[in-house]
C-alpha positions in Angstrom: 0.0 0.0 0.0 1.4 3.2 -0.7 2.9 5.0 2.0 1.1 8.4 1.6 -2.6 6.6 2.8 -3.8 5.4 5.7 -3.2 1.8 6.5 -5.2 0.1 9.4 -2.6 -1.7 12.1 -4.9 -4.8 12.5 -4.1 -5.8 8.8 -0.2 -4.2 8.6 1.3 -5.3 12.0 -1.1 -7.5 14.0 -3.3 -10.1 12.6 -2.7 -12.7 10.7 -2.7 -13.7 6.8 -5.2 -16.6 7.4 -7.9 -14.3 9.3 -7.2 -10.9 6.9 -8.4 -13.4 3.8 -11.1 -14.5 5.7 -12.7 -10.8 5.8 -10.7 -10.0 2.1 -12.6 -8.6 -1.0 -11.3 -12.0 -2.7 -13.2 -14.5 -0.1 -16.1 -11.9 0.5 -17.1 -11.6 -3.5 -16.6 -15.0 -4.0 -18.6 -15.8 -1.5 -21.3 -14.0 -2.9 -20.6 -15.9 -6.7 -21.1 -19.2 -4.9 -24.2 -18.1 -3.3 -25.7 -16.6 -6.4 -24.6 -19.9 -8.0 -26.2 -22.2 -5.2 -29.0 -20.0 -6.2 -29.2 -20.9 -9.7 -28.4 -24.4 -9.0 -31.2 -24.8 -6.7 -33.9 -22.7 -9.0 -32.9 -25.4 -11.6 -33.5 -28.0 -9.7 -37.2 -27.0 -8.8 -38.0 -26.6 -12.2 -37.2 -22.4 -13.0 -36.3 -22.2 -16.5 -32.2 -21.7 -15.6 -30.2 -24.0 -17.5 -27.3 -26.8 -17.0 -24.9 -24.7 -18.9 -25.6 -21.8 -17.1 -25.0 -23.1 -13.9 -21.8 -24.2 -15.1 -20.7 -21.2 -16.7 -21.2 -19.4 -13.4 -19.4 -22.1 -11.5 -16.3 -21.4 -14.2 -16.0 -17.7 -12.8 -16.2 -17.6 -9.5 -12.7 -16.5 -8.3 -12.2 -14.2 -11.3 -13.1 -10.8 -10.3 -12.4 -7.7 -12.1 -12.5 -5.3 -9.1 -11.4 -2.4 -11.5 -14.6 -3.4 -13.4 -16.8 -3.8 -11.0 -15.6 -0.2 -9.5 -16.6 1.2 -12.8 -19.7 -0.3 -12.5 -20.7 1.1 -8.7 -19.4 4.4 -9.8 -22.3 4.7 -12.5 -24.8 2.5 -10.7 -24.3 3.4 -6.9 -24.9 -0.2 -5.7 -22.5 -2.2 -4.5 -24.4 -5.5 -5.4 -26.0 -4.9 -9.2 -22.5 -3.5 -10.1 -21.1 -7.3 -8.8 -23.8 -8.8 -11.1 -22.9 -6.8 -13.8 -19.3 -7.7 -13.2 -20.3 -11.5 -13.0 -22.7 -11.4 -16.0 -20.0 -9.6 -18.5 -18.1 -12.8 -17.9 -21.0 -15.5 -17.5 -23.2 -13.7 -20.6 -25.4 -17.2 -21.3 -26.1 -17.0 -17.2 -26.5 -13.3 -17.1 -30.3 -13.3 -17.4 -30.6 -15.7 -14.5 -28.2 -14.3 -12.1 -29.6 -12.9 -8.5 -33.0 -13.9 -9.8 -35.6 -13.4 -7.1 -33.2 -12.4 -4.2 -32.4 -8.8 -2.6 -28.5 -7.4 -1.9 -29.0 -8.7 1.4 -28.9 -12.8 -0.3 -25.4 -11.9 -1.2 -24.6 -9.7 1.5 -25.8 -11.1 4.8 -25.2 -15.0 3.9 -21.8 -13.4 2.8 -21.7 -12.1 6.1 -22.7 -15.3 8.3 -20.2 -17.6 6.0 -17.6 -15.5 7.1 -17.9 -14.5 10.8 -18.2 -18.9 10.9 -15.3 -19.4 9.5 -13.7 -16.5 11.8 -14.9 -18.5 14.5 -13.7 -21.5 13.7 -9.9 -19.6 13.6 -10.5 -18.2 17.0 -11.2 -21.4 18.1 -8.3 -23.2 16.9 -6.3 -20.3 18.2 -7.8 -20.7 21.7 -7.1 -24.2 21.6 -3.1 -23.5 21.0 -2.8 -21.0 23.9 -4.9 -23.7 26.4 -2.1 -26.5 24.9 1.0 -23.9 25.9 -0.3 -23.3 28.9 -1.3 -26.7 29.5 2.5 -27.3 29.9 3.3 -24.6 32.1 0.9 -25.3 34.8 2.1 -28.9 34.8 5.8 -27.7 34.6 5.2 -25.6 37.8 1.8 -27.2 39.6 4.2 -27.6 42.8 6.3 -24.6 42.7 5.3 -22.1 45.8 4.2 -18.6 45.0 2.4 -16.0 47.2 -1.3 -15.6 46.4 -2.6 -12.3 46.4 -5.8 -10.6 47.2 -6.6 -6.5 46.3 -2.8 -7.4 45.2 -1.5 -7.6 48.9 0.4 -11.1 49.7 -2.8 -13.4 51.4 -1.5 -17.0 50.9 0.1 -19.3 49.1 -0.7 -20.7 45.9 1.2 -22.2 43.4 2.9 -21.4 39.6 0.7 -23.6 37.8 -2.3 -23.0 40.0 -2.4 -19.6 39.1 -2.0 -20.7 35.4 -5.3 -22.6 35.7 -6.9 -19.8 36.7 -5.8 -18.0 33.0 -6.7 -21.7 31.4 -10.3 -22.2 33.2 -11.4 -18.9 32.2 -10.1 -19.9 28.1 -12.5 -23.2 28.5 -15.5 -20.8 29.0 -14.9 -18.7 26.3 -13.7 -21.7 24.1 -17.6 -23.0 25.4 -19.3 -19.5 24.0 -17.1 -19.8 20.3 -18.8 -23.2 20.0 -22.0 -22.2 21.1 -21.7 -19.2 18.5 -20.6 -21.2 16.1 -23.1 -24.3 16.0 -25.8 -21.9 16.3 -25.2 -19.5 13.0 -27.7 -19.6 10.4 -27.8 -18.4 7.2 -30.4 -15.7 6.8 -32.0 -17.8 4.0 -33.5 -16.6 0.8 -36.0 -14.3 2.2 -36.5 -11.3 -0.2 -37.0 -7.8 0.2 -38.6 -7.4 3.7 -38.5 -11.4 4.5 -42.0 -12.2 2.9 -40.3 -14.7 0.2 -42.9 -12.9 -1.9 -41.0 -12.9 -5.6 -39.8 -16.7 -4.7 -43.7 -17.4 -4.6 -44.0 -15.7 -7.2 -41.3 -17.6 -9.5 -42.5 -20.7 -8.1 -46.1 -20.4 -9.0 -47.8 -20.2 -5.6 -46.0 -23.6 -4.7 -44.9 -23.0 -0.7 -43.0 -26.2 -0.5 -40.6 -25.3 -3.2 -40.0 -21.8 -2.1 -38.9 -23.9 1.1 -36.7 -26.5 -0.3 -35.0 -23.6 -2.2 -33.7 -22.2 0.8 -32.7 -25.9 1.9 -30.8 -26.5 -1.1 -29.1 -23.5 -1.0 -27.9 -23.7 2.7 -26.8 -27.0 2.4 -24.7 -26.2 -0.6 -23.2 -23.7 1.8 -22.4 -25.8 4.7 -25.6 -25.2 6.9 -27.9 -27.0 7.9 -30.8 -24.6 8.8 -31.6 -20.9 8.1 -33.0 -18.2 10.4 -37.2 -19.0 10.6 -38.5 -15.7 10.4 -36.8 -12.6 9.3 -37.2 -9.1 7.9 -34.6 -8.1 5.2 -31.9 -9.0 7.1 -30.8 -11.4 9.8 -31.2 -9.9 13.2 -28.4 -7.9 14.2 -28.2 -9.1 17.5 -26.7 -12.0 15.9 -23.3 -9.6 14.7 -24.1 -8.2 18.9 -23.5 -12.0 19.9 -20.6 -12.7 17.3 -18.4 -9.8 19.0 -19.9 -10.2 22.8 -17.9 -13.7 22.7 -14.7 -11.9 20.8 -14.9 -9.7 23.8 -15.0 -12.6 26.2 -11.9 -13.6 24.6 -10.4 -10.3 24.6 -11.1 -10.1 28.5 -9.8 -13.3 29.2 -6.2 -12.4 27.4 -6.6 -9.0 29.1 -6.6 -10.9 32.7 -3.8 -12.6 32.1 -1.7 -10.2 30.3 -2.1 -7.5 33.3 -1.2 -10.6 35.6 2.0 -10.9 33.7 2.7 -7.4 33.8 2.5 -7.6 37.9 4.6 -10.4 38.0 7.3 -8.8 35.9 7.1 -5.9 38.0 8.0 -8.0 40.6 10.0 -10.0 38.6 9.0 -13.7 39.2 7.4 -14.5 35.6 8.3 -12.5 32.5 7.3 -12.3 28.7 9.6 -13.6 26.4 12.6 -11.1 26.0 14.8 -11.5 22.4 18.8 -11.3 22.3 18.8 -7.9 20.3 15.2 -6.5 21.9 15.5 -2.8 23.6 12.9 -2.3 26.1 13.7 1.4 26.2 15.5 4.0 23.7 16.1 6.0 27.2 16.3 3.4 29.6 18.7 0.2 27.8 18.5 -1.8 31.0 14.8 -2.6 31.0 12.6 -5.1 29.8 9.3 -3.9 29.6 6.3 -6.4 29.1 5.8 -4.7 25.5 3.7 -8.2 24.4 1.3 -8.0 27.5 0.9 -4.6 27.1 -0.1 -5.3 23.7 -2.5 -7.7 24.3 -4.2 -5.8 26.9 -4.2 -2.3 24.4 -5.9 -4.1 21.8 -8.0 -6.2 24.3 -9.9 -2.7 25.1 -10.3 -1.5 21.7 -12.1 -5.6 21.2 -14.2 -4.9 24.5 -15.1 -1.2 23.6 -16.1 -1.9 20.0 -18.9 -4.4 21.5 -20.8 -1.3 21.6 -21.4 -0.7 17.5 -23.2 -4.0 17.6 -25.3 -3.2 20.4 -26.4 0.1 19.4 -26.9 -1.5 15.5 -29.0 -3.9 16.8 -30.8 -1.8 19.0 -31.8 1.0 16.3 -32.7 -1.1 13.2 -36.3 -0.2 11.8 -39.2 -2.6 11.0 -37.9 -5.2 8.3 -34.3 -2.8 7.8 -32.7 0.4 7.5 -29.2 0.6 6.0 -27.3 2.5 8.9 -26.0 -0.7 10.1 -24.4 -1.0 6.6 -21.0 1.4 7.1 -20.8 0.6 11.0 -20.3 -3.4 10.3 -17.7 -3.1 7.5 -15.2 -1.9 10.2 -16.9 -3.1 13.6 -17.5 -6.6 12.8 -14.6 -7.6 10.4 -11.9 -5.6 13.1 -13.3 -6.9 16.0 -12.0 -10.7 14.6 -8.5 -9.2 13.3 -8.0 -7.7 17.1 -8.7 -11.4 18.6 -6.5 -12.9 16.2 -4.0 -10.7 16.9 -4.5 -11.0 20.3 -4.2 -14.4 20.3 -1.1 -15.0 18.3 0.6 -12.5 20.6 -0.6 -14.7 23.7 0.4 -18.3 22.1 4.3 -16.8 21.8 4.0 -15.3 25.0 3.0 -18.8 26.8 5.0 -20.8 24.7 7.9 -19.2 26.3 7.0 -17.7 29.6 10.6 -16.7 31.6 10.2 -18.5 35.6 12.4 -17.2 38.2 12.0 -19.5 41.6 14.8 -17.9 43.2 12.7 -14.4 43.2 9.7 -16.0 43.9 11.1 -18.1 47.1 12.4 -14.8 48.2 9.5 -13.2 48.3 7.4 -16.2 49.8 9.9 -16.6 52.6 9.5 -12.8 53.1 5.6 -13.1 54.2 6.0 -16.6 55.3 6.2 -15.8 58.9 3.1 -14.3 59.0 1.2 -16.6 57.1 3.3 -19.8 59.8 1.3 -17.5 62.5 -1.3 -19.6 63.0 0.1 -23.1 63.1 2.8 -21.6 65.2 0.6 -20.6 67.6 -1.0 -24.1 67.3 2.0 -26.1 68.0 2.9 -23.7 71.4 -0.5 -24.5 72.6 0.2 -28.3 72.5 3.6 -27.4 74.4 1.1 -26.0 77.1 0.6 -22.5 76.0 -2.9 -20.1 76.4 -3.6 -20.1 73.2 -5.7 -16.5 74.1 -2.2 -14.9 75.2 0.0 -16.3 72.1 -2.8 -15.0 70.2 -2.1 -11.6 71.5 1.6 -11.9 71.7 1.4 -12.6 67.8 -0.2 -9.6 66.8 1.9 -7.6 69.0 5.1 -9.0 67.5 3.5 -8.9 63.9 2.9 -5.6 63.9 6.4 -5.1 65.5 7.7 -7.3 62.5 5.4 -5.3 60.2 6.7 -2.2 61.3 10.4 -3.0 61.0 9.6 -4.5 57.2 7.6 -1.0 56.2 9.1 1.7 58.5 12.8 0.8 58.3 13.6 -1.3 55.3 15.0 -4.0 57.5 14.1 -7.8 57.1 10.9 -9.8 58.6 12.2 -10.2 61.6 9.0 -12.4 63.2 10.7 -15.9 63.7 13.4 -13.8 65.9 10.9 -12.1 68.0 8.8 -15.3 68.6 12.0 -16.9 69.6 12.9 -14.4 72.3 9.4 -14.3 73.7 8.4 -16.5 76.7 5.2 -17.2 76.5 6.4 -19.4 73.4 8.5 -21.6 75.0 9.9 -22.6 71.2 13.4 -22.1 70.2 14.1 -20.5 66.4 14.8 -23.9 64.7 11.4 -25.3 66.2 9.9 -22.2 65.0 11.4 -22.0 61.6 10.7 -25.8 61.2 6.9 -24.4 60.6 8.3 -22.2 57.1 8.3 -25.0 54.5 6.5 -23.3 51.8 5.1 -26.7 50.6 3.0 -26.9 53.8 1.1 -24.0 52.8 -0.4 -24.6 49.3 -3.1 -26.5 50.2 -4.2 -28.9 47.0 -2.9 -26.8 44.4 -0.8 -29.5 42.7 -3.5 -32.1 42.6 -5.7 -29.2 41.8 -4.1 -28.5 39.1 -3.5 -32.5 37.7 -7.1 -33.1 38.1 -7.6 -30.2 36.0 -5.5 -30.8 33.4 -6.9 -34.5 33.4 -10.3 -33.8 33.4 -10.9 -30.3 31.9 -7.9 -29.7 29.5 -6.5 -33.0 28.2 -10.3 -33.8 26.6 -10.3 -30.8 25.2 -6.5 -30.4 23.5 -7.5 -34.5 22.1 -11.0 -33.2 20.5 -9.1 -30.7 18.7 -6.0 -32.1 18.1 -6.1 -31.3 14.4 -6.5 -27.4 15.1 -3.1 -27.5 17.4 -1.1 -27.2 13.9 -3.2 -24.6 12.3 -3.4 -22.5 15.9 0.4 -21.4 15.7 1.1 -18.4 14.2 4.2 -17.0 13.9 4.3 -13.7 15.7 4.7 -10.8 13.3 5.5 -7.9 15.4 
């Protein structure tokens, strides 16, 4: 594209090759050529004087399309969809009389439409699939390793590595669950005419309501559906495009979870994003390593949740059987909304693929709040030495706000253990106490938590998809 006009990101630095055909003028326009030839097709077969040949000589010129011809065309006819049949019937003249015959723009258009945002689908899906599979191994890598848990993001108690990671995974299975849902539940809007009486397919067929049914039937079925909408105006209900982008969104708030999760932990530097030999993190700073992938993922993460909105308000605003505002709003709102995700989603599969661990941080900082969180089985153990277990109470959150203060106040280590030790009333010296400060002791079920999840959430799903692993990794292009 030249460099003096305006190129959208999505398409330039972001989203993939396989998802930008999907919503190209090449797949969109001949999409609309093999609809207007399941058309013919099916007219022929119920008898409509459309021939053999010209079936056949539409089915021969499908994927040729003269764009600068077709422009030519719109410019003197201001309709995108006659200047398309114009284009189709200078190179199909034997079908030309036949072409579009009985339908409205919206047979190309909105089947067009429904086709597509499927097949979208279907590469979202695949593309959650390779992210659950990448973090599959991670959590299983780490199930055991200690971390701290945190609550309002202040340390509560321990977790694990992999725990945590199941967290990111379980919330990927729901919106994996929604994809599917919106996927085996897309219809094509049918042949349904101008304001969704079927009225001129009546009329073609004679009166005969049974054919003008099996018309649509054929039709869909030569698309790859197995139903179409039951009632319509025009056009398909937009809430359908509203429920298409409501689960890119759910995606989109998933990735943004985990991506601002990653950006905490390299904060505190425990996890990080992958960081390349020859990356700079800063042309000011050379010595940092910003989370530039997260922080990708969660930028464009808002712009997929925001955009929910041109849906909602399309849908909301549409009058009796149509009204063409909706047109200009779902060129961009629909078709970026699916370049975002997939964007979003290549970023996250190289990001998981090679998440950096650092145990050594991560003990350190554990072993920093472990005291505290020892407290209470501390306190346990001097009460079977013979202890009131009303005074070590108190004596604990005397000293703990002691240690707390020394932490906070001066910068010096937690100091607990030592004060516990020189206090009476626990009668325990500092190995006994410190013998309670085994990290592993505090993490509750997380590793069998997170092998019975794996087991009997994850590994079902990564085997029923196990042909869309391969086509879910993208190579990264920024």
């Amino acid at each position: 594209m030249p460099a003096n006009r305006y190129e959208s990101p999505l398409s330039s630095r972001y989203a993939s090759d396989e998802m930008q055909f999907i919503f190209s003028p090449d797949k969109k326009f001949s999409t609309w050529r093999r609809l207007w030839v399941a058309l013919a097709r099916a007219e022929m077969e119920l008898g409509l004087p459309v021939t053999r040949e010209q079936v056949e000589e539409l089915e021969a010129h499908v994927e040729d399309i003269d764009y600068e011809k077709a422009a030519q065309w719109e410019k003197k006819l201001r309709h995108d969809v006659m200047a398309h049949v114009h284009t189709y019937g200078e190179l199909c003249p034997k079908a030309m009389p036949i072409i579009h015959l009985g339908a409205t723009s919206c047979y190309v258009g909105d089947n067009t439409d429904i086709i597509l945002m499927r097949e979208g689908l279907e590469l979202i899906r695949d593309k959650l699939v390779g992210v659950l599979a990448r973090l599959r191994d991670f959590a299983d890598k780490y199930k055991d390793l200690p971390t701290l848990g945190y609550t309002h993001f202040q340390a509560a108690q321990l977790v694990t590595v992999g725990k945590r990671a199941t967290l990111w995974m379980n919330e990927l299975l729901m919106d994996l669950e929604e994809v599917e849902h919106r996927i085996s539940t897309l219809t094509l809007l049918g042949s349904k005419g101008t304001t969704g009486t079927q009225a001129s397919f009546l009329e073609l067929f004679e009166g005969d309501h049974e054919k003008v049914k099996l018309l649509e039937e054929k039709i869909a079925k030569e698309m790859g559906f197995t139903s179409v909408v039951p009632v319509s105006g025009q056009t398909y209900s937009r809430k359908l495009d509203y429920n298409v982008v409501s689960s890119l969104a759910g995606v989109a708030q998933s990735a943004s979870k985990f991506a601002t999760d990653l950006r905490l932990l390299c904060h505190l530097k425990e996890v990080e994003e992958p960081f390349e030999k020859n990356q700079i993190g800063s042309s000011a700073m050379p010595y940092k390593r910003n989370p530039m992938r997260c922080e990708r993922i969660c930028s464009l993460a808002r712009y997929v949740i925001v955009d929910v909105g041109n849906p909602a308000v399309t849908a909301a605003t549409q009058w009796f059987e149509r009204t063409l505002d909706d047109s200009a709003n779902k060129r961009l709102s629909v078709p970026e909304a699916f370049l975002a995700v997939d964007a979003i989603l290549n970023i996250w599969a190289n990001v998981a693929d090679r998440l950096v661990v650092h145990p050594k941080v991560i003990e350190k900082h554990v072993l920093e709040e472990l005291p505290f969180m020892a407290s209470e089985n501390i306190m346990m153990d001097a009460v079977k030495r013979g202890g009131d277990r009303q005074r070590l109470h108190e004596r604990i959150r005397v000293l703990s706000q002691e240690a707390g203060r020394n932490v906070k106040e001066l910068g010096l280590p937690n100091n607990l253990i030592d004060l516990m030790a020189a206090d009476p009333a626990f009668s325990m010296t500092r190995e006994e106490l410190s013998a309670h400060l085994d990290p592993a002791a505090y993490i509750g079920r997380c590793p069998e938590q997170v092998e019975e999840f794996l087991t009997s959430q994850i590994d079902p799903v990564l085997k029923q998809y196990a042909s869309a692993l391969d086509r879910g990794n993208t190579e990264l292009k920024v």
